[in-house]
C-alpha positions as CSV (number, residue, x, y, z in Angstrom):
1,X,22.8,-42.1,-4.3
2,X,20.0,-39.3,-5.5
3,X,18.5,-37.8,-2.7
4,X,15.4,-38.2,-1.1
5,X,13.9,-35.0,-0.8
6,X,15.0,-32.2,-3.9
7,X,14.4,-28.7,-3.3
8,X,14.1,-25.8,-5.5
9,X,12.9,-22.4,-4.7
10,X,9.5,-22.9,-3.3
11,X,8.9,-26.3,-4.5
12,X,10.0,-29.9,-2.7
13,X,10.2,-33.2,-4.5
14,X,9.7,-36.1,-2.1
15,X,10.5,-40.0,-3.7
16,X,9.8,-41.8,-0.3
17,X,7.4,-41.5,2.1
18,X,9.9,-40.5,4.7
19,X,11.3,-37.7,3.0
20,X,7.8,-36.7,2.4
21,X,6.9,-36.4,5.8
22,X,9.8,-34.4,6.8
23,X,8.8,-32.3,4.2
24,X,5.3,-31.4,5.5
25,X,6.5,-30.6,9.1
26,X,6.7,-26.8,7.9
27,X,2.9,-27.4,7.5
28,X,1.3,-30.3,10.2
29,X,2.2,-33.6,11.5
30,X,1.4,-36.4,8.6
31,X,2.2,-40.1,8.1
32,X,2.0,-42.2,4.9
33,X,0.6,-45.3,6.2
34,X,-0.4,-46.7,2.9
35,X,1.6,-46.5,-0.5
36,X,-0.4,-48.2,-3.6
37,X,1.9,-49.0,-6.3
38,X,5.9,-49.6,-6.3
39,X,7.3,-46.0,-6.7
40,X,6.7,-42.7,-4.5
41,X,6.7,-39.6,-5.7
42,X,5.2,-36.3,-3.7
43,X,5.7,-32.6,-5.1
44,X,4.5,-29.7,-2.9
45,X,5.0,-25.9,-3.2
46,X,4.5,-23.9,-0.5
47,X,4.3,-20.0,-0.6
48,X,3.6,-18.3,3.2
49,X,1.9,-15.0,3.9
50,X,2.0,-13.2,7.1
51,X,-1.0,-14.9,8.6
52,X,-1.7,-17.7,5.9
53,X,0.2,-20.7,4.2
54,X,-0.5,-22.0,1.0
55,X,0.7,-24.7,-0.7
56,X,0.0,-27.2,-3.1
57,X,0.5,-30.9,-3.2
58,X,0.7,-33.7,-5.9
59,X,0.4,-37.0,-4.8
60,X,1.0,-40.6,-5.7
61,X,-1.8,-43.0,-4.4
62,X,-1.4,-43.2,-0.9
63,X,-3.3,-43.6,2.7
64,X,-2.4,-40.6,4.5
65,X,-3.2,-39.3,8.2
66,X,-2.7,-35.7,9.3
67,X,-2.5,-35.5,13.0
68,X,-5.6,-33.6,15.3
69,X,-5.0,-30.8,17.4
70,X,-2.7,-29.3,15.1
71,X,-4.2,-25.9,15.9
72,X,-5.3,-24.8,12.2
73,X,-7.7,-24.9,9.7
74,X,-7.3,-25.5,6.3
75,X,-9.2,-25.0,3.0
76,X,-8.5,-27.9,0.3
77,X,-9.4,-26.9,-3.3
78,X,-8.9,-30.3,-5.6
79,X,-7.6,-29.3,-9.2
80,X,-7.2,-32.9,-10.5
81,X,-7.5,-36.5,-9.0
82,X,-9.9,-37.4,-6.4
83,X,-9.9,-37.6,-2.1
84,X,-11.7,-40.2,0.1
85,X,-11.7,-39.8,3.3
86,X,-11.9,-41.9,6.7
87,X,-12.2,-39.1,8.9
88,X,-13.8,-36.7,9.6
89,X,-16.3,-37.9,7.3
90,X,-16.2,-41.5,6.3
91,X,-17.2,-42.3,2.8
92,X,-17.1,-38.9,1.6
93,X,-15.6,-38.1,-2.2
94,X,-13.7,-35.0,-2.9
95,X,-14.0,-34.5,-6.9
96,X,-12.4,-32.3,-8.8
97,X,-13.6,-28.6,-8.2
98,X,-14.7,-29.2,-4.8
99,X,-13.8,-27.0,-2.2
100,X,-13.6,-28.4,1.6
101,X,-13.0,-26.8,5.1
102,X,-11.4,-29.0,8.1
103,X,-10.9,-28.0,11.5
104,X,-7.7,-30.0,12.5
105,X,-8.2,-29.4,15.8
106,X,-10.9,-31.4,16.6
107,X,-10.5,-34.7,14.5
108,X,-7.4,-35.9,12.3
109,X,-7.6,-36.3,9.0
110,X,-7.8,-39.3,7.1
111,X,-7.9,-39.4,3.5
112,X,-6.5,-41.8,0.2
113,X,-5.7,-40.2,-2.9
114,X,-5.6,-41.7,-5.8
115,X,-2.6,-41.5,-8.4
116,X,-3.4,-37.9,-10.5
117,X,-4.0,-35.6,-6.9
118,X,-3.5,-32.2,-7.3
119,X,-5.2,-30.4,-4.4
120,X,-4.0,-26.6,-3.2
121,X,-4.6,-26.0,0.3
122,X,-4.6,-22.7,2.3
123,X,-4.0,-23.4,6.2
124,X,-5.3,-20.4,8.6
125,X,-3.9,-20.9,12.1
126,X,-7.3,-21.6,14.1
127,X,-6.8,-18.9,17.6
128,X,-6.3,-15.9,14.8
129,X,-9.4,-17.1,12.7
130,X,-11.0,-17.4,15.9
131,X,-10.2,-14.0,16.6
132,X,-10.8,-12.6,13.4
133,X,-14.4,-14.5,13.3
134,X,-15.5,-12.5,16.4
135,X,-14.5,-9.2,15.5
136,X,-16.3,-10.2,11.8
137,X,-19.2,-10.6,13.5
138,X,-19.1,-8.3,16.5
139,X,-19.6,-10.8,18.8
140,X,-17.3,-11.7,21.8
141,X,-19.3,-14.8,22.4
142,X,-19.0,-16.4,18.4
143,X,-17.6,-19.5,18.1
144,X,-16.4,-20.7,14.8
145,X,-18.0,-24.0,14.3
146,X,-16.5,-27.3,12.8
147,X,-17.3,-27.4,8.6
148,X,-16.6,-29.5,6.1
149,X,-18.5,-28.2,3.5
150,X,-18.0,-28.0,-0.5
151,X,-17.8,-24.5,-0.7
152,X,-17.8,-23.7,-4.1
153,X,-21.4,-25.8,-4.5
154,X,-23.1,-25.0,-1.5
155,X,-23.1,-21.1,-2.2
156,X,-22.1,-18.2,-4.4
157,X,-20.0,-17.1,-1.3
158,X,-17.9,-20.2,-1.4
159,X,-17.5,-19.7,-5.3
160,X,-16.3,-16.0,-4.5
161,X,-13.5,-17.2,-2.0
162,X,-12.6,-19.9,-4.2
163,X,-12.2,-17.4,-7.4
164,X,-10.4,-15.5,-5.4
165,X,-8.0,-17.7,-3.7
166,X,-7.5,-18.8,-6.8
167,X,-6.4,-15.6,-7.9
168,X,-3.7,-15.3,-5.3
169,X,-2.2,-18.5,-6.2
170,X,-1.5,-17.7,-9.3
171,X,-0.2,-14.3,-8.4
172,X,2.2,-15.9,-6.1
173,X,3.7,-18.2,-8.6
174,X,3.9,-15.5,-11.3
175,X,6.4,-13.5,-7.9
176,X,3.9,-12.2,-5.8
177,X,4.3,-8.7,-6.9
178,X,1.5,-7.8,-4.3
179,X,3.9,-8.4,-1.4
180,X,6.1,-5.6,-2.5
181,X,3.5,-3.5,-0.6
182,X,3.0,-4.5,3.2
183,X,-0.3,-2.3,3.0
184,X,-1.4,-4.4,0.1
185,X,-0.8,-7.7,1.4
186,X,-2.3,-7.0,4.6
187,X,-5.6,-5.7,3.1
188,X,-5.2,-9.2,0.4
189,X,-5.5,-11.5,3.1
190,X,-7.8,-9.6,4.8
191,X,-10.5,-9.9,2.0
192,X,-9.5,-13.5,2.0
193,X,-10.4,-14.3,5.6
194,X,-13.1,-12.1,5.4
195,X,-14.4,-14.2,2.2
196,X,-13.9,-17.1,4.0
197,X,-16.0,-16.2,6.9
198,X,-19.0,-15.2,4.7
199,X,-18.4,-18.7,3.2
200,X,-18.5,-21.4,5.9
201,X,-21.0,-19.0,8.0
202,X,-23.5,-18.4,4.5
203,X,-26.3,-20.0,7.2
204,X,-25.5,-17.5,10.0
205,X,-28.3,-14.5,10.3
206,X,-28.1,-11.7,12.4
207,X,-30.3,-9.3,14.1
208,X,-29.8,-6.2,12.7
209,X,-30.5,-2.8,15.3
210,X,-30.2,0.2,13.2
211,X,-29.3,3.1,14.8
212,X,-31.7,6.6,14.6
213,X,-31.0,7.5,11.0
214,X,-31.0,3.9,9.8
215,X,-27.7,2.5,7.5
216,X,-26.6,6.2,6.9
217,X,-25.2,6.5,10.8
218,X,-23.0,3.5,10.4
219,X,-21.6,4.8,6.9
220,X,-20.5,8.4,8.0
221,X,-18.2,7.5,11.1
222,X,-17.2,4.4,8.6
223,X,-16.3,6.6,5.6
224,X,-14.2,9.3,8.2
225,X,-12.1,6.3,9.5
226,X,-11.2,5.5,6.0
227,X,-10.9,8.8,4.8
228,X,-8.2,9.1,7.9
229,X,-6.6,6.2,7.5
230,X,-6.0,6.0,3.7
231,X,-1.9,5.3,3.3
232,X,-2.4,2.7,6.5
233,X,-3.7,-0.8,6.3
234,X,-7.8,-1.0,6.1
235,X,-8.8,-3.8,6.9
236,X,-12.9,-4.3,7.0
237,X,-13.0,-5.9,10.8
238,X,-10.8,-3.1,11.7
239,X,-13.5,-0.7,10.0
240,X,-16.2,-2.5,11.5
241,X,-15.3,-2.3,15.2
242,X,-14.0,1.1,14.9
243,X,-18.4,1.6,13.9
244,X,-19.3,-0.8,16.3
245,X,-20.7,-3.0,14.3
246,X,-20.4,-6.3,12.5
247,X,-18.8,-6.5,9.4
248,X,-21.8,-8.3,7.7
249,X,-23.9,-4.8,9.1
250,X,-20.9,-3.2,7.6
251,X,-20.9,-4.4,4.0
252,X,-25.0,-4.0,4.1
253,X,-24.5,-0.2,4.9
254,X,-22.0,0.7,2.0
255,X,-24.5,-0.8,-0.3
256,X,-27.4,0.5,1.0
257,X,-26.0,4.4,1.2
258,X,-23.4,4.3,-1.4
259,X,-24.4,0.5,-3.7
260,X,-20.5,-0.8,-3.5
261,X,-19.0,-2.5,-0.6
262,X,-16.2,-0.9,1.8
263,X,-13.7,-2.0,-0.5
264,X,-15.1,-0.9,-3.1
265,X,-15.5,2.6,-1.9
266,X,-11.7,2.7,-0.3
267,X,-10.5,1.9,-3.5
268,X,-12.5,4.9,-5.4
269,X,-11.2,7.0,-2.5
270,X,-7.5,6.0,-3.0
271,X,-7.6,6.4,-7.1
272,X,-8.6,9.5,-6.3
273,X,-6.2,10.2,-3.6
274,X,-3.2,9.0,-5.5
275,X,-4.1,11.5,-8.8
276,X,-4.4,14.1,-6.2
277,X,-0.6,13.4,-5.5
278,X,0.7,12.9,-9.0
279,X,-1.1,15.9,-9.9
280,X,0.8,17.9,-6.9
281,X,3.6,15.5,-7.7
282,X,7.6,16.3,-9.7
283,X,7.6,14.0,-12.1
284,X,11.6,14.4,-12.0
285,X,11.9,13.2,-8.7
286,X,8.5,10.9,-8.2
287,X,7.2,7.4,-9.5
288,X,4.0,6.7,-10.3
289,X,4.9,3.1,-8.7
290,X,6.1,4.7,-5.6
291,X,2.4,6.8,-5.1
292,X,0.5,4.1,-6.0
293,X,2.5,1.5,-3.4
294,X,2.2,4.1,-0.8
295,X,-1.8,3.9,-1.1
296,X,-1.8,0.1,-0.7
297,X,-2.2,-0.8,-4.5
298,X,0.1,-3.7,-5.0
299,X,-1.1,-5.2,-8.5
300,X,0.3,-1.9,-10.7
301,X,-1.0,-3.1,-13.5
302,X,-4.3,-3.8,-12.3
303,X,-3.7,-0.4,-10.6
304,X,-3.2,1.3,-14.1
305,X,-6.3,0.2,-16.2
306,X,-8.5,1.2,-12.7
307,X,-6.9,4.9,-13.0
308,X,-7.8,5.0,-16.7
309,X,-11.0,3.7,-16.4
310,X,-11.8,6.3,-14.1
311,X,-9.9,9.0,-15.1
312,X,-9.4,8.6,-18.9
313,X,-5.9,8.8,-18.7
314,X,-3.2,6.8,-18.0
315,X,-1.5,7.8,-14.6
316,X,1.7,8.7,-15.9
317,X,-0.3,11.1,-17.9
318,X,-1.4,12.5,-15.5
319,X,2.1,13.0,-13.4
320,X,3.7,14.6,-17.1
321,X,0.6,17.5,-16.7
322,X,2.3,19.0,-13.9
């Protein structure tokens, strides 16, 4: 008798509704309580990060419930097919291109697909993005709100976290080469949170209290914690609270004093660290690859055409002039 539930590398082939069930516990709590047509047929891939799953998930048409207070949040981007929910908003249509947030915690999910669904979803447990959200913002107090909001619509910030979401995906089915480098990964998912906070909180405004000397004495502390911390993880909220202030006041700063974001400006800072090294380096005893890992750059060839942009030469160039 073929089996149920087929599984190869990252990817899981479900032909009952059963099997497919068992299959999602990894994820959340679902049941099929609805199965239109006689055959079943559910295919998901699933990929995990240190602090966020992704997967995606082809299914049949089908009623399905995911349970509440599963304790995470997820981000549903539809590549094909179409979504319409029950709860937590009845009537609504997820098209193709849409991007939606749900809080599992405080409603299940109700949905029916219908029999082309392709949807990738990226599930964020909800106490760490609670965490995260109130170091984002530099406010003990900030509570991150139910939203199930079409991202990629509703604002060019949604459209940024869905490009680059996007982006990962596809770097994680080509072998994830970025996760080679724990500094890299770390400061990949960090940009992805941090994208996803500017997203569903796009209506949030904040006071702003500059300090005497205006931006400029929130970028010089911010720049000598970078500077120091270069080969380590940077991470913006890290940057942020080591300032004092929120990483929205943050991001305003570095464009006001230097016009580039933090990220931005580490990344200038590192290019120029690692050709310091490469120019100090042996090339008969060092890698370009091993420099350029150590400084948290985890997409070499992306890595490569940055140094040469900047530096008109390629980095292994550059460790031959020795």
């Amino acid at each position: 008798m073929q089996s149920e539930l087929i599984q190869t590398g990252n990817s899981v082939l479900a032909t009952t509704p059963e099997a497919w069930e068992e299959s999602m516990r990894p994820v959340t709590d679902v049941s099929v309580t609805e199965v239109h047509g006689r055959e079943f047929s559910a295919e998901m891939k699933l990929f995990e990060l240190p602090r966020t799953a992704f997967f995606s998930l082809k299914l049949p048409r089908a009623r399905v419930v995911v349970s509440e207070g599963s304790g995470f949040v997820s981000v549903n981007i539809v590549s094909s097919g179409q979504i319409r929910t029950a709860s937590p908003r009845r009537g609504s249509e997820w098209e193709v291109g849409s991007v939606h947030v749900v809080n599992h915690d405080d409603c299940e999910f109700d949905f029916t697909s219908d029999e082309s669904l392709d949807v990738t979803t990226l599930c964020f447990q909800r106490p760490l993005l609670q965490q995260y959200a109130r170091t984002f913002h530099g406010n003990d107090d900030f509570r991150l709100d139910q939203v199930n909001a079409n991202l990629k619509r509703d604002s060019g910030a949604g459209a940024c976290f869905t490009r680059y979401a996007n982006f990962i995906w596809e770097e994680l089915n080509r072998g994830g080469a970025f996760l080679q480098s724990p500094l890299a990964t770390v400061e990949i998912e960090d940009s992805l949170w941090a994208l996803l906070l500017s997203a569903v909180q796009r209506d949030r405004h904040e006071n702003v209290h500059l300090r005497s000397g205006g931006y400029a004495a929130y970028v010089k502390p911010a720049e000598e914690f970078i500077l120091g911390h270069l080969n380590s993880a940077l991470r913006v909220v890290d940057i942020a609270a080591a300032v004092g202030i929120s990483v929205p006041t943050l991001n305003r700063a570095f464009r006001k004093c230097h016009g580039m974001g933090p990220k931005a400006f580490i990344k200038q800072r590192r290019l120029d660290r690692v050709r310091s090294e490469l120019l100090r380096a042996d090339p008969q005893s060092t890698t370009v690859t091993a420099v350029a890992t150590r400084f948290a750059f985890g997409h070499l060839s992306q890595f490569a055409a940055d140094y040469k942009k900047v530096f008109h030469e390629s980095p292994s160039e550059t460790l031959r002039r020795r």
